[in-house]
Backbone bond lengths (Angstrom), bond angles and torsions (degrees), N, CA, C in turn:
res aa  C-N    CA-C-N  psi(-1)  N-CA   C-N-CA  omega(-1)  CA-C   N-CA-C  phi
1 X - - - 1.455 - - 1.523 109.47 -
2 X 1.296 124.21 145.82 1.146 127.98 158.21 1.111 146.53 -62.13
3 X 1.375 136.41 149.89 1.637 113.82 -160.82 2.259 87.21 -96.42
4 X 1.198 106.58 -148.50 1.098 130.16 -176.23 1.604 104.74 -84.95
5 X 1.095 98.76 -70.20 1.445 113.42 164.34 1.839 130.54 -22.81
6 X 1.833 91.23 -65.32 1.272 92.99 172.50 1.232 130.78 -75.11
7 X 1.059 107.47 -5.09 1.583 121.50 -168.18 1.666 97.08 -67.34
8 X 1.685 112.30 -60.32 1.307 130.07 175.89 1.836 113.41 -23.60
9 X 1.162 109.68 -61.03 1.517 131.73 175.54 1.694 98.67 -40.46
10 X 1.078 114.25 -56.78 1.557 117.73 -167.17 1.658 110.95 -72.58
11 X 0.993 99.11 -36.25 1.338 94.02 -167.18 1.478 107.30 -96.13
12 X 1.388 126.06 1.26 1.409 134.82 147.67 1.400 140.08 -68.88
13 X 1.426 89.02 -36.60 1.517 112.98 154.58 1.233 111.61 -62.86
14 X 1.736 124.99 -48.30 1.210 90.55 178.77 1.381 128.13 -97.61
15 X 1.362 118.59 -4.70 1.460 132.66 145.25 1.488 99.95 -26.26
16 X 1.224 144.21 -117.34 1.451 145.00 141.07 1.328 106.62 46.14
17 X 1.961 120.48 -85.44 1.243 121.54 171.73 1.753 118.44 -48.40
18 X 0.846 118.42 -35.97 1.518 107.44 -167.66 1.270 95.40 -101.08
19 X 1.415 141.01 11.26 1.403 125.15 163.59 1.586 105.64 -88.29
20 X 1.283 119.10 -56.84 1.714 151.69 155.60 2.143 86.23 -12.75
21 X 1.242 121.24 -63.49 1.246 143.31 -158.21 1.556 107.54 -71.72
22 X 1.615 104.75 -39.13 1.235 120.26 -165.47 1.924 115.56 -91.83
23 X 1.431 86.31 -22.55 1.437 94.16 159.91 0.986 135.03 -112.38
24 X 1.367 121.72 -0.75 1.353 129.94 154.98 1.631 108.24 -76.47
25 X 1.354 134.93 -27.53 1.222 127.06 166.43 1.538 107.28 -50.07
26 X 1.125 100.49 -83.78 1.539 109.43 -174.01 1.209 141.61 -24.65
27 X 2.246 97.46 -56.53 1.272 99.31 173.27 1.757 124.92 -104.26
28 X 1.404 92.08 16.64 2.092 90.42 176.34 1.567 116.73 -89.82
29 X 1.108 109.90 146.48 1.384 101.86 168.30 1.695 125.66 -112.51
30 X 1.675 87.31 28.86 1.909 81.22 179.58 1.523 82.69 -118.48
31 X 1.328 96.16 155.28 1.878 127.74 -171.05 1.836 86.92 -70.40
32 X 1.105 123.38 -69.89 1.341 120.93 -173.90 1.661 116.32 -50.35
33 X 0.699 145.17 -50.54 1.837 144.59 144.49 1.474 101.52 -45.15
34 X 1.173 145.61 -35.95 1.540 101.24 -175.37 1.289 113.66 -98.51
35 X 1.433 121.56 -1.32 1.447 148.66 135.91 1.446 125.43 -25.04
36 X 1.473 96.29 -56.63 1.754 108.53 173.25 1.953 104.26 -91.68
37 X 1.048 101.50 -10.01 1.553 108.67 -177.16 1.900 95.08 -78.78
38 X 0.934 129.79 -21.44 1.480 147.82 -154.57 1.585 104.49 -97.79
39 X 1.520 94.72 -35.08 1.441 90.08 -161.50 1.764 95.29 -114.84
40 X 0.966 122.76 23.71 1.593 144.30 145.76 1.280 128.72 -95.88
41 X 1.405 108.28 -25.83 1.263 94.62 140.76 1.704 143.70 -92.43
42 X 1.517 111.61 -21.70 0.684 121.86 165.58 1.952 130.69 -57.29
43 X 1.810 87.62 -24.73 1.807 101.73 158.57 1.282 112.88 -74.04
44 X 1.232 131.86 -17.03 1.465 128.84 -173.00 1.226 93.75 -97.51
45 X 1.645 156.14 -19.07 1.096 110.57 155.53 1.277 118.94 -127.75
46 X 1.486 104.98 74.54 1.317 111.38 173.79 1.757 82.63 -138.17
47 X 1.298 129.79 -12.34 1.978 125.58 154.80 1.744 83.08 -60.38
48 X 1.140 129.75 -80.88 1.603 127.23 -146.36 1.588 83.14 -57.42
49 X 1.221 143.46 -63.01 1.701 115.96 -138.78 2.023 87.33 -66.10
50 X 1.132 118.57 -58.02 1.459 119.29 -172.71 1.311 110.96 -41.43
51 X 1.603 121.07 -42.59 1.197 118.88 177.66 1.375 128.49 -55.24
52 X 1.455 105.72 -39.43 1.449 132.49 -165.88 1.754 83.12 -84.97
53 X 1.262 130.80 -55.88 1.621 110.88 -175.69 1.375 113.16 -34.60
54 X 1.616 106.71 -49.04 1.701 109.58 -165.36 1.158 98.62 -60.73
55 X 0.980 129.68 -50.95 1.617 133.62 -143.89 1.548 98.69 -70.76
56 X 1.337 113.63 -66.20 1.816 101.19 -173.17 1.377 110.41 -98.17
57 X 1.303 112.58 142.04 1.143 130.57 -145.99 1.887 97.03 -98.60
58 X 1.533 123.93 -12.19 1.030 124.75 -150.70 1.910 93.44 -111.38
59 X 1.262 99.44 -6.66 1.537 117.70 -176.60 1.921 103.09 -83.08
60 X 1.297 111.06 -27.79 1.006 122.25 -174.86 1.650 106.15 63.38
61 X 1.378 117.26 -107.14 1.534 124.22 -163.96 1.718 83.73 -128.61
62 X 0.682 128.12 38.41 2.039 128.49 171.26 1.653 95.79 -65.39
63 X 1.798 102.08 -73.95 1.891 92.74 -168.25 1.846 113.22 -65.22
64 X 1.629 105.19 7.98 1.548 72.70 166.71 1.436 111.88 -112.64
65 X 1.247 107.97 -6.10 1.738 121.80 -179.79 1.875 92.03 -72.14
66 X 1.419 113.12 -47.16 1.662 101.80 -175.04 1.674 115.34 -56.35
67 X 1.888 85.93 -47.07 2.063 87.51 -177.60 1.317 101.51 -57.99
68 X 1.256 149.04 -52.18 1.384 146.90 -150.42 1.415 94.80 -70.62
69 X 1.500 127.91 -33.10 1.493 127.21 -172.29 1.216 115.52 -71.26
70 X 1.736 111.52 -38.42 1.676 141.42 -169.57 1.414 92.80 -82.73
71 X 1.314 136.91 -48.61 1.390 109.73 148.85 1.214 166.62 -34.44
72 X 1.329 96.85 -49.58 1.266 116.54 -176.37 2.026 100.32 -80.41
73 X 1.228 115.48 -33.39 1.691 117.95 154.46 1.042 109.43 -60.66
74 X 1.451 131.66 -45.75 1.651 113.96 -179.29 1.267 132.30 -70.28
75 X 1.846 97.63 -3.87 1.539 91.81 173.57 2.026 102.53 -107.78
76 X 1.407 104.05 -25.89 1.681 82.38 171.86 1.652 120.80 -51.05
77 X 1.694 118.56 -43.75 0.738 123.16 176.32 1.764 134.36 -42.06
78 X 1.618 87.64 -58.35 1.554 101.16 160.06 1.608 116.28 -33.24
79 X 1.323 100.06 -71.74 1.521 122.93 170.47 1.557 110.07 -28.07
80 X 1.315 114.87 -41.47 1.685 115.71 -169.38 1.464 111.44 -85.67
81 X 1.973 111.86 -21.88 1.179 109.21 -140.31 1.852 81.22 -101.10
82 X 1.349 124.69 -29.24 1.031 125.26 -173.21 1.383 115.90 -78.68
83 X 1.327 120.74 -15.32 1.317 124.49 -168.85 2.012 93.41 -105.60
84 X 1.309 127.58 -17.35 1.281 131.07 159.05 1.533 111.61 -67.27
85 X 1.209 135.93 -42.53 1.167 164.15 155.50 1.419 93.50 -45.18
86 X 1.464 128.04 -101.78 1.484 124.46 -161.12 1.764 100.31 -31.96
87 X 1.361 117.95 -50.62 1.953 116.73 -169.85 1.321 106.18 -61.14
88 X 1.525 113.39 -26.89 1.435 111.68 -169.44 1.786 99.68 -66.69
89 X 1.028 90.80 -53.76 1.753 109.93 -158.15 1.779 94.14 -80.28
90 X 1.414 132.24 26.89 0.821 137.85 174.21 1.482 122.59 -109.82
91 X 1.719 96.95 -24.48 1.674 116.48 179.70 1.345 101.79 -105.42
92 X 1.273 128.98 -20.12 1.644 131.24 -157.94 1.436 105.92 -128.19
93 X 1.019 141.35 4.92 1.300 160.68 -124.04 1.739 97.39 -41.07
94 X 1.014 115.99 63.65 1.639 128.20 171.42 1.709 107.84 -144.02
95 X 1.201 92.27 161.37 1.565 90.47 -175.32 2.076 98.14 -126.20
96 X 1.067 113.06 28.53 1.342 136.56 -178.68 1.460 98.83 -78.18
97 X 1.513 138.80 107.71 1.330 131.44 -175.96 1.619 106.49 -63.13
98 X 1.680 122.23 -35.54 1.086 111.37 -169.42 1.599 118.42 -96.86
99 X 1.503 104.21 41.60 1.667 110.58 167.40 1.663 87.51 -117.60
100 X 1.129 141.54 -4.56 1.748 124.10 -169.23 1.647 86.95 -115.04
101 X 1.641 124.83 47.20 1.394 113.52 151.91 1.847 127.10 -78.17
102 X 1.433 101.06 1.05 1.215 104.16 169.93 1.217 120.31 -120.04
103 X 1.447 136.88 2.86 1.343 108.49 -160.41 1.518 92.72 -101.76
């Protein structure tokens, strides 16, 4: 179990990741970075659900059964977003977010 202390560390880290995540969403304009911007955040809270498993004891194994779940969605997703992406960049052949305002 974690003390008080360590707990802090983790959840800064992932503070950190999902900011890192949160501004790379926002301000990139290639499909592939805000893609990986997505999936930085999506690492930051799958540190908090794991973190939060350790921490309460009454949770049993919940945050690691959720991260393993939040995973396994973060990669179908991936899966959908890249293969939306490959069709995009198949008609427009740029990977510039602000040429796919129409399709």
């Amino acid at each position: 179990m974690l003390s008080n202390i360590g707990i802090y560390h983790y959840l800064i880290l992932a503070l950190f990741l999902f900011l890192i995540g949160l501004c790379g969403t926002v301000i990139s304009k290639n499909v592939i970075k805000i893609l990986i911007s997505i999936e930085f955040m999506l690492t930051a809270v799958n540190i908090n659900l794991t973190t939060f498993g350790l921490y309460c004891k009454n949770l049993a194994f919940d945050g690691f059964i959720f991260a393993l779940f939040y995973i396994a969605v973060g990669a179908v997703e991936l899966a959908i977003a890249v293969y939306i992406f490959y069709a995009m960049y198949r008609q427009k052949q740029t990977s510039d977010i602000e040429e796919y305002d129409n399709v």
